[in-house]
KOLVEX-726939 format. One record per residue (C-alpha): residue number from 1; residue in one letter; chain; x, y, z. Coordinates in Angstrom, 1 decimal. Example, Ala and Ser with C-alpha at 12.3 -4.5 7.8 and 13.67 -1.06 7.14 Angstrom:
num residu chaine px py pz
1 A A 12.3 -4.5 7.8
2 S A 13.7 -1.1 7.1
//
This chain:
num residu chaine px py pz
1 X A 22.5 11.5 -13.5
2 X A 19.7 13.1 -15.1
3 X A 19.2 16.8 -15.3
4 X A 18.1 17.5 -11.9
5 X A 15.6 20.8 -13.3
6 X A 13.7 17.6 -15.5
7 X A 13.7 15.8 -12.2
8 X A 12.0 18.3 -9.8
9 X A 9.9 19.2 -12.7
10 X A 8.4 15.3 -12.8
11 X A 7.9 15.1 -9.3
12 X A 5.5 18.3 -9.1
13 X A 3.2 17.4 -12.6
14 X A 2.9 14.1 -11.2
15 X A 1.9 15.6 -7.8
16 X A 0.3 18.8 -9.1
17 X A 1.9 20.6 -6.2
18 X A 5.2 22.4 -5.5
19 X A 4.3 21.7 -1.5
20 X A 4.0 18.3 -2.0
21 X A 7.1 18.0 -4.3
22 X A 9.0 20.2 -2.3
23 X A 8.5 17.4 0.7
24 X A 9.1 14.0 -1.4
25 X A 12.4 16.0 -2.6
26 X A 13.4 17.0 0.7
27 X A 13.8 20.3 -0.9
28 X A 12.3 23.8 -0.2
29 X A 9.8 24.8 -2.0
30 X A 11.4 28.2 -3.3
31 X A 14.0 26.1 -4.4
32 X A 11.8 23.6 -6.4
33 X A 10.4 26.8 -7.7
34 X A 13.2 27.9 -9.0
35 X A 14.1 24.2 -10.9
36 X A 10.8 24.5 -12.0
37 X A 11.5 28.6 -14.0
38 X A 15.3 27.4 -15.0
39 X A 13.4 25.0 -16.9
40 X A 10.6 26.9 -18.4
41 X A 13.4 29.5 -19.3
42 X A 15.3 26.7 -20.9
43 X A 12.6 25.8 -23.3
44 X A 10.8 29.4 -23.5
45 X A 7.6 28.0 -22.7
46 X A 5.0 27.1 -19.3
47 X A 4.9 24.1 -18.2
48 X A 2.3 25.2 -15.7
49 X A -1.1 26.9 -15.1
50 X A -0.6 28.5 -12.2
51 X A -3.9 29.4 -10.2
52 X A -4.3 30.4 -7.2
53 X A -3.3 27.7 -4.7
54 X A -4.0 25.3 -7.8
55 X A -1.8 24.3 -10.6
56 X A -2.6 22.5 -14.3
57 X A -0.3 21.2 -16.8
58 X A 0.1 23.4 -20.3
59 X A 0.3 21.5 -23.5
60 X A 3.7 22.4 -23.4
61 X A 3.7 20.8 -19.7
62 X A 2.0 17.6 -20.8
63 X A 4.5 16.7 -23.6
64 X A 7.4 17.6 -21.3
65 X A 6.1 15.0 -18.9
66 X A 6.0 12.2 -21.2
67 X A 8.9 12.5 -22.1
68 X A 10.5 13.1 -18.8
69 X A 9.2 10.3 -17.6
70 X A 10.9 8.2 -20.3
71 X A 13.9 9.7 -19.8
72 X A 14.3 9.7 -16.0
73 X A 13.1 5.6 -16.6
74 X A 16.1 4.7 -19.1
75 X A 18.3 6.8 -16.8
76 X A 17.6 4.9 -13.5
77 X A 17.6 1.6 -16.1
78 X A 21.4 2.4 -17.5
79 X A 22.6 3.1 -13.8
80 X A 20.4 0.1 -12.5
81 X A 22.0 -2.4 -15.4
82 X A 25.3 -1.3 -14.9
83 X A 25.3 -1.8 -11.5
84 X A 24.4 -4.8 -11.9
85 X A 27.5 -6.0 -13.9
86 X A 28.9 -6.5 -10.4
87 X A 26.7 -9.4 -9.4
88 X A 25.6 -7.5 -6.2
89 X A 21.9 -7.0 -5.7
90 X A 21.7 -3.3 -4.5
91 X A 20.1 0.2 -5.1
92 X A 16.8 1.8 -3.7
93 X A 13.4 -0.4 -3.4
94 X A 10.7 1.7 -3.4
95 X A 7.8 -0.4 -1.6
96 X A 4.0 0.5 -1.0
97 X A 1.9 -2.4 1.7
98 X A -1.5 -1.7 2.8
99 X A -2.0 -1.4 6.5
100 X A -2.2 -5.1 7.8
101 X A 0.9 -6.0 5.9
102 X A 3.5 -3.3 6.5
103 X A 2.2 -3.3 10.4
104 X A 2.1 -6.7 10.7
105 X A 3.7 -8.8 8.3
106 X A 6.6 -6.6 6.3
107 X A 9.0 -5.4 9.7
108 X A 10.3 -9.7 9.7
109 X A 10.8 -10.2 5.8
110 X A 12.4 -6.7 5.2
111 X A 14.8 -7.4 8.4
112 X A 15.4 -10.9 6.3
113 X A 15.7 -9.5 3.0
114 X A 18.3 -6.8 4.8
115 X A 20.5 -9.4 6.0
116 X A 21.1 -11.2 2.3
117 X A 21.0 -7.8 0.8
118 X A 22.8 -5.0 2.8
119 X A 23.3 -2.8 0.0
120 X A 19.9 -2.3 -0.6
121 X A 18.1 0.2 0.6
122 X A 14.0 -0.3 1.3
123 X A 11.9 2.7 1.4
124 X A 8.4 1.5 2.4
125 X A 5.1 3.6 2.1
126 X A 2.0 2.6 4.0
127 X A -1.6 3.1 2.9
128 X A -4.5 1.0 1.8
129 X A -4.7 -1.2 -0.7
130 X A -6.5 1.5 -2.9
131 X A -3.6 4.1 -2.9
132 X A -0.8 1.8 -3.1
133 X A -2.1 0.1 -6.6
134 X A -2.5 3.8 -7.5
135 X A 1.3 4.3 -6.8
136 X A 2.4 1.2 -8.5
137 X A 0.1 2.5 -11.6
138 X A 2.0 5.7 -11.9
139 X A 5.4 4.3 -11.2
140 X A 6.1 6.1 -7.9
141 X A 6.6 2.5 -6.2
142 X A 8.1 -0.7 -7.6
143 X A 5.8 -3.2 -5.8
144 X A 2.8 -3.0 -3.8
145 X A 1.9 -5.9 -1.5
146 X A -2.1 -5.5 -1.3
147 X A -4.7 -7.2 0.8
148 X A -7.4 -6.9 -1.9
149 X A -8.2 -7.8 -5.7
150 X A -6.3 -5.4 -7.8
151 X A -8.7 -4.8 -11.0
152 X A -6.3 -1.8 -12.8
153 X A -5.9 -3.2 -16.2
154 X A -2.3 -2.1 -16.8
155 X A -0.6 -3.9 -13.4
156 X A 0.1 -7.7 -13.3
157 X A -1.3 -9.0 -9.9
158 X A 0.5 -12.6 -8.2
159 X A -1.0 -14.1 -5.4
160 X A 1.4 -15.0 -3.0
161 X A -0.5 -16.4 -0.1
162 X A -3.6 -16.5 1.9
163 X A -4.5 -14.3 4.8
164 X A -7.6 -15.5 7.5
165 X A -9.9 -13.2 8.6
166 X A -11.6 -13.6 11.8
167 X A -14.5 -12.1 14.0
168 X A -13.0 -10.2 17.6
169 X A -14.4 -9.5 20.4
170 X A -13.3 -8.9 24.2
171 X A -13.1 -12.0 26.7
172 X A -16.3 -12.4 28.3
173 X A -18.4 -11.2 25.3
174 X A -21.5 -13.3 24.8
175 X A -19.7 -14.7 21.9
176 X A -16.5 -15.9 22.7
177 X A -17.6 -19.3 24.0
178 X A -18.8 -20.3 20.5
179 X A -16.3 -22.2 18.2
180 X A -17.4 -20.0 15.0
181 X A -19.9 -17.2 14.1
182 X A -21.8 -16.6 11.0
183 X A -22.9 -13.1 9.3
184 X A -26.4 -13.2 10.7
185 X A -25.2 -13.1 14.1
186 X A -22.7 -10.6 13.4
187 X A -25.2 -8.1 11.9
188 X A -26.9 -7.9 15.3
189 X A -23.8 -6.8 17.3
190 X A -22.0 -3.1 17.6
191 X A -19.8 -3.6 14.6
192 X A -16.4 -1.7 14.2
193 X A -15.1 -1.3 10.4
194 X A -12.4 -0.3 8.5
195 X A -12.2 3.2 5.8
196 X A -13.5 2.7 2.9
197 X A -10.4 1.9 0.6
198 X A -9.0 -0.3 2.9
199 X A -8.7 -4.1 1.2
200 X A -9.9 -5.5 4.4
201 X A -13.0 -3.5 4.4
202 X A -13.2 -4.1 0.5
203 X A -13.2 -8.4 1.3
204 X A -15.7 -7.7 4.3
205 X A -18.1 -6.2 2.7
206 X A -18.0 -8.8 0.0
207 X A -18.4 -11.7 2.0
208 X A -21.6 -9.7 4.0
209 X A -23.1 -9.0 0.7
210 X A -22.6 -12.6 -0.6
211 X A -24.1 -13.9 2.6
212 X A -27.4 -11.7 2.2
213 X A -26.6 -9.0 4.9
214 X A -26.6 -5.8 3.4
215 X A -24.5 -2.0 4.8
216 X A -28.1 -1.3 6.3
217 X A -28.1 -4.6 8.4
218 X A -25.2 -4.1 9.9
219 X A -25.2 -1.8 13.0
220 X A -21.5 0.3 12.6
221 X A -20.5 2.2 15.6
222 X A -17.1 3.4 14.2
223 X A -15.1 3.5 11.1
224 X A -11.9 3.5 11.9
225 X A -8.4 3.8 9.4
226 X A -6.3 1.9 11.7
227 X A -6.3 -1.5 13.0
228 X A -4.5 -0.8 16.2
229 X A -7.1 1.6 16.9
230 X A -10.1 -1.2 15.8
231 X A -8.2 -3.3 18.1
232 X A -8.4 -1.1 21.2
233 X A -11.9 -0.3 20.8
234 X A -13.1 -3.5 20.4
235 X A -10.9 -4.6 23.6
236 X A -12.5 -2.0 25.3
237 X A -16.0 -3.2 25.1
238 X A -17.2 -0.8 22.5
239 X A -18.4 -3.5 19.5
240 X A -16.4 -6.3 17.5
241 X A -14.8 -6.9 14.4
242 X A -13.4 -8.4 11.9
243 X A -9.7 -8.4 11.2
244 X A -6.6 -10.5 9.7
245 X A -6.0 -13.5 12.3
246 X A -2.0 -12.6 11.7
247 X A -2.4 -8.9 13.4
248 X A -4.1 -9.8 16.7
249 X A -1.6 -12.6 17.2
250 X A 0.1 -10.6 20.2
251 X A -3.7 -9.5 21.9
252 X A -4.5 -13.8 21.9
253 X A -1.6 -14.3 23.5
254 X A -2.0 -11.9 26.5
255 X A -6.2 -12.9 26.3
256 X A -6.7 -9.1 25.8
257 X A -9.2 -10.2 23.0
258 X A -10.5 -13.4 21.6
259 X A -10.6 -14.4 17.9
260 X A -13.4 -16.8 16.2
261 X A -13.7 -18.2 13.1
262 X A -16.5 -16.9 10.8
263 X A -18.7 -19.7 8.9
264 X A -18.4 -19.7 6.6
265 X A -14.6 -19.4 7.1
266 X A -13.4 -15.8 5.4
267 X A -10.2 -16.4 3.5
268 X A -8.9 -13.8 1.3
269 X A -5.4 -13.4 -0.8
270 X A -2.4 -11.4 -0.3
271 X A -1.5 -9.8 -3.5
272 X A 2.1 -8.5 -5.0
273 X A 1.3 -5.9 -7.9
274 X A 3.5 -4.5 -10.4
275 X A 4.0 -2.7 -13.6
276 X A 4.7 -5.6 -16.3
277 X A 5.6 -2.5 -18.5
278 X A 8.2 -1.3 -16.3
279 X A 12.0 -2.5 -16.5
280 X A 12.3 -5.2 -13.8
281 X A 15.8 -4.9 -12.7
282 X A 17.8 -8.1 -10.6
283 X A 16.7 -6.3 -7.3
284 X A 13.3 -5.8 -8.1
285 X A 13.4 -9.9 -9.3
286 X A 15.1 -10.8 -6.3
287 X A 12.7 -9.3 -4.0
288 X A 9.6 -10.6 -6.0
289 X A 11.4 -14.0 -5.8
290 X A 12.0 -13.5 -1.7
291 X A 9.0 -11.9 -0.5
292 X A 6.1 -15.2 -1.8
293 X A 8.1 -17.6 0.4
294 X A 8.5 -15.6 3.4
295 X A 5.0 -14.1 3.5
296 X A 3.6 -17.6 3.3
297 X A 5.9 -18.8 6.2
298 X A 4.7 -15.7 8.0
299 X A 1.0 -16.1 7.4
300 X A 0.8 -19.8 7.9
//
């Protein structure tokens, strides 16, 4: 309903990029372009720096963005509340999960949540925990389900279960008879890790640190962005690991790999973040409501 030049406009100051814009609007990008001018014509001003393959907000640009995004917020708020005057939960759910949860966690509970709610529609982006709070922050996602602490001061944070971490390591590995493993004998082995960003890696390095081994103790072999790729690796022979118990259920139960508890035992919290700020419509509440219970029964 709002004016679709203030709309393309949004999307590329928030992204600084017609190219990237062009693709989250599923629009070309001479077309963007061309929003962009009608609307720079309509006020008689820039809205952008253009230079080079780089482009900055004016002063003009910068008060045109706040106000566009209060705008485009009320408007998705009138159509959101009026919708709702039907009693049907519906509309567009824009979720971020970092990479354990959406791969391993998310694909039962949004099938679930589908089933109560078919006229809603979930769009889900994947990334650690570190982009997806960043997303929430700037209002490009409603929730964000994140594996680490979230410390941005402007999102409210719920805990909504725990998660296990455990150590992995291929059948036949001079560990796997053991019933548990501590960080000392961990710092001795070929050690596979996740990115930096990534909660997991974020809750590893914390417990190492608190347990008196320090990044230098540690002998890493890979850094890697992507637990199924941590997971082949590590069945391959090439070093262990340490990953969420809940996404190397399937790999235990063909005795691909074998999973021990740490000692002390590494438990971390999954998170659900949002803006507190932001209107919370009854889909958005309904989800928030659905998603504690079923991510418990799923981690548990």
């Amino acid at each position: 309903m709002a004016d679709r030049r203030l709309q393309v406009f949004y999307t590329v100051a928030k992204q600084l990029s017609f190219t990237k814009a062009s693709e989250l609007l599923f629009m070309t990008q001479p077309a963007v372009t061309f929003q962009v001018k009608q609307l720079e014509e309509h006020f008689n001003t820039r809205l952008f720096e253009r230079n080079h393959s780089k482009i900055s907000l004016t002063s003009a640009g910068e008060i045109a963005l706040n106000y566009a995004e209060r705008i485009l917020d009320l408007t998705a708020e009138m159509e959101t509340r009026l919708g709702e005057l039907t009693g049907q939960v519906s509309g567009t759910l824009m979720l971020g999960a970092s990479t354990t949860i959406a791969e391993y966690l998310l694909p039962r509970m949004l099938g679930e949540f589908k089933n109560l709610y078919p006229q809603v529609h979930a769009r889900l982006m994947v990334a650690n925990s570190e982009n997806v709070v960043s997303k929430v922050a700037d209002h490009s996602l409603d929730i964000g389900l994140i594996e680490a602490a979230c410390q941005h001061s402007h999102l409210q944070a719920e805990v909504c279960c725990n998660d296990e971490l455990v150590m992995i390591c291929p059948p036949g590995h001079e560990f796997s008879p053991l019933p548990a493993v501590t960080p000392a004998q961990l710092s001795h082995q070929p050690y596979v890790t996740r990115e930096v960003g990534s909660g997991t890696r974020e809750v590893v390095d914390e417990y190492f640190h608190a347990a008196g081994v320090t990044p230098e103790d540690l002998n890493i072999v890979m850094e890697l962005g992507s637990p199924e790729a941590i997971k082949g690796v590590v069945s391959a022979g090439l070093g262990i690991s340490i990953m969420s118990h809940a996404s190397v259920a399937k790999e235990l139960k063909l005795k691909e790999l074998v999973a021990l508890p740490l000692q002390p035992r590494l438990i971390r919290p999954l998170s659900l973040v949002y803006s507190p700020g932001k209107f919370r419509s009854r889909l958005i509440q309904t989800f928030l409501d659905f998603v504690g219970t079923s991510l418990q029964t799923s981690v548990d």
